[in-house]
C-alpha positions as CSV (number, residue, x, y, z in Angstrom):
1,X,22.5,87.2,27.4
2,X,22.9,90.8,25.7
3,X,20.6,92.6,23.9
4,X,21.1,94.1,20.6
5,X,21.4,97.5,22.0
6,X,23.8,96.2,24.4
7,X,25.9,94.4,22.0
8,X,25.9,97.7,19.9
9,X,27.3,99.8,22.6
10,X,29.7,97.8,23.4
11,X,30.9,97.6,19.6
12,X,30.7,101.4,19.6
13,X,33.2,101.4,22.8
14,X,35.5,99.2,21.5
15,X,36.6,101.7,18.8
16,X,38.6,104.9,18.6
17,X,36.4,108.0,20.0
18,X,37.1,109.8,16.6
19,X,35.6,106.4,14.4
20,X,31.7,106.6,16.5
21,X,29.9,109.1,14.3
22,X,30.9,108.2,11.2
23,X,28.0,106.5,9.4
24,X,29.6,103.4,8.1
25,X,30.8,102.3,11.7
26,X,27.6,102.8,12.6
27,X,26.3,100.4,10.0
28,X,29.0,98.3,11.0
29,X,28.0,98.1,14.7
30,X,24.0,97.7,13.4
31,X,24.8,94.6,11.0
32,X,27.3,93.0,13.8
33,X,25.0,93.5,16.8
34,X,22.2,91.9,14.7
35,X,24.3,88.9,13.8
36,X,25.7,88.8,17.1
37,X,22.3,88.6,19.2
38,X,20.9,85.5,16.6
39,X,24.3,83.9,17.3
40,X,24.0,84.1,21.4
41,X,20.1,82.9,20.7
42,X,21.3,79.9,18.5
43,X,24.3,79.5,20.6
44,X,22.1,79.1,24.1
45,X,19.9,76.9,22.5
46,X,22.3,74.9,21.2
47,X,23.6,74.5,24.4
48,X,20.3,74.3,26.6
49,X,19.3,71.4,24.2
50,X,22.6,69.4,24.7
51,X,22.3,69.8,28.4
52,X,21.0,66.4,30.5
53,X,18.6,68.3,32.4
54,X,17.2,69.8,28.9
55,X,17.7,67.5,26.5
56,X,14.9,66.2,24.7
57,X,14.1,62.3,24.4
58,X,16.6,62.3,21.2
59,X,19.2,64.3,22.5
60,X,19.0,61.7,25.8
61,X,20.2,59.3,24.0
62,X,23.0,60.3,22.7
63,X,24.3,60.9,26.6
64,X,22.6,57.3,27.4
65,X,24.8,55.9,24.5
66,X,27.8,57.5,25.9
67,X,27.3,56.2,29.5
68,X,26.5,52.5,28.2
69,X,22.4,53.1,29.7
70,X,20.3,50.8,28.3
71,X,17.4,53.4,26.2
72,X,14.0,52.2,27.3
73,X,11.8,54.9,25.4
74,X,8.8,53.2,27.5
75,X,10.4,55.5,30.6
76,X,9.7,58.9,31.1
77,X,11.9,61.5,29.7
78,X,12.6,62.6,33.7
79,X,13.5,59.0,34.6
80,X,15.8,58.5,31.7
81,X,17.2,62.1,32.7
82,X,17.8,61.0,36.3
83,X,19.4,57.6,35.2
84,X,21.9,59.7,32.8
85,X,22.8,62.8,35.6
86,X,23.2,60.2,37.9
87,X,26.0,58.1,36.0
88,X,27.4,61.8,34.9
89,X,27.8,62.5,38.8
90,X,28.9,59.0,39.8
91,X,31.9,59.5,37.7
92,X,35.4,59.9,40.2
93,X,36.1,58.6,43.5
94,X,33.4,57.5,45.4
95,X,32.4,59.1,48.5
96,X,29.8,59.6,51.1
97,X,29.2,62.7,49.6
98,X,29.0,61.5,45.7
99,X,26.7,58.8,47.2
100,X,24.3,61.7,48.5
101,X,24.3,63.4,45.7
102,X,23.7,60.5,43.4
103,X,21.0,59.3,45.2
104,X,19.5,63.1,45.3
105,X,19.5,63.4,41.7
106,X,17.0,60.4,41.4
107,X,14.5,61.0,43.9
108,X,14.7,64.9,43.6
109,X,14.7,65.1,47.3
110,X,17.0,65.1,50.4
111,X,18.9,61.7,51.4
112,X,21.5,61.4,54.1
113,X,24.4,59.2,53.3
114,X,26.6,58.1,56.5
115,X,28.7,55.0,56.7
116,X,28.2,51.9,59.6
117,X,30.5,49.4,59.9
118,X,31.0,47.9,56.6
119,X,28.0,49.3,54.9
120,X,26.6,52.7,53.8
121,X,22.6,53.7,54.8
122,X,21.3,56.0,52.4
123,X,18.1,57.6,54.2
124,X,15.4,59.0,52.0
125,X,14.7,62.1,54.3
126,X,12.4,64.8,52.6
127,X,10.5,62.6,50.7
128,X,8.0,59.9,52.3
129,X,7.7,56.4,51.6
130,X,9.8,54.5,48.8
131,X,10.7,56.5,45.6
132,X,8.8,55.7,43.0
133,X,12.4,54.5,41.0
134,X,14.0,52.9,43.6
135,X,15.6,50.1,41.4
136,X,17.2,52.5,39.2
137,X,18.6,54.0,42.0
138,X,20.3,50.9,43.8
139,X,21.7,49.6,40.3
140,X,22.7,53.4,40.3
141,X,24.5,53.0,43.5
142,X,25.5,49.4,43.5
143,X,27.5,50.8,39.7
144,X,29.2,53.6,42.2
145,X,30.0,52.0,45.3
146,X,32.8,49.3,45.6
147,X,31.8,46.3,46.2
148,X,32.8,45.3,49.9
149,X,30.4,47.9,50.9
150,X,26.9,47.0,51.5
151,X,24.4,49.8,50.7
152,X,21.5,49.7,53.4
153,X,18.5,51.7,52.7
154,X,15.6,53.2,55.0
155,X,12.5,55.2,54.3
156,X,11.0,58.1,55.7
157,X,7.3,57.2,57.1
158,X,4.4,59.1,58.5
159,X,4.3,57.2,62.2
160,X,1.9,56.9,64.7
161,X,3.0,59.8,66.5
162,X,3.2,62.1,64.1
163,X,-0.4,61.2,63.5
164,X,-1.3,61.2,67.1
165,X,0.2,64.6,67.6
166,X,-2.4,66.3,64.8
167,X,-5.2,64.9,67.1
168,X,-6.9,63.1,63.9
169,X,-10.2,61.2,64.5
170,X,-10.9,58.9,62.2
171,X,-13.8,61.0,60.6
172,X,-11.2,63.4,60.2
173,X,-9.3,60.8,58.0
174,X,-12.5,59.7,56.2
175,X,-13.0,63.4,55.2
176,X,-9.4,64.0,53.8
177,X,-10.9,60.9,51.0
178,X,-6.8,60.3,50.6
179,X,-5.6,57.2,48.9
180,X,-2.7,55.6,51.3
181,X,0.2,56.7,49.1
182,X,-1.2,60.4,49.7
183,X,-2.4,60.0,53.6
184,X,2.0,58.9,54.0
185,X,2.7,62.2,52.6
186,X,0.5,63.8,54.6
């Protein structure tokens, strides 16, 4: 966004060298570079606050109108975002890719999408355990992905191993005081 002063300058540039000192242009350029900057403000905000990842609770559902969503105003504002970027990306032809990124703009992680005979395993990578909205996300997917393909999903867990390999007693554990969903993303 430009400042007043840069809106100015470029007014004063975009006339004839003789016109810049005379002191009506440079009124001119004062008045329009004000008006100017409070129309790029307006005009961004405008704009931020139509914008799904932005929008506030009212502006949501206008965009959950236009994509059919059921409005639950019992869900939070970032589930009821994630539900409406999700059916704005699922829009086009579907594929592996679109799948990712579907599923990426719900659990605000990384997920692999690959394809196996018949079906398509969407793996929860960066993020352990089971997202927190993982029915929104299968009805999200189911909506994008033609039907003779089943969607298969796995989770990302803390194993044995990896726990092993940090040489944790079980004191060690008792100190940490985690609950169980914290100690899987440990």
């Amino acid at each position: 966004m430009f400042s007043r002063e840069e809106i100015r300058e470029r007014l004063r540039f975009a006339i004839p060298l003789f016109w810049q000192d005379i002191k009506e242009m440079k009124n001119l350029h004062d008045r329009s570079a004000d008006e100017l900057a409070l129309f790029a403000v307006e005009f961004f905000r405008y704009v931020d606050s139509h914008s799904i990842l932005t929008a506030d609770s009212e502006k949501l559902i206008k965009w959950e109108v236009m994509y059919g969503i059921p409005i639950d105003l019992n869900k939070p504002l970032e589930e009821r975002r994630s539900v409406v970027l999700a059916k704005h990306i699922g829009v086009g032809t579907v594929t592996i890719e679109l799948i990712k990124k579907t599923a990426e703009s719900w659990v605000n992680g990384e997920v692999k999408a690959e394809e196996r005979n018949g079906a398509i395993a969407v793996r929860f990578i960066s993020n352990r355990g089971i997202p927190r909205n993982l029915p929104d996300v299968k009805q999200a997917l189911r909506e994008i992905t033609p039907a003779h393909l089943e969607l298969l999903y796995e989770f990302t867990y803390l194993t044995w191993g990896e726990s092993d390999k940090r040489n944790w007693t079980w004191s060690d554990l008792d100190t940490m005081n985690l609950t169980w969903g914290q100690f899987e993303r440990v």
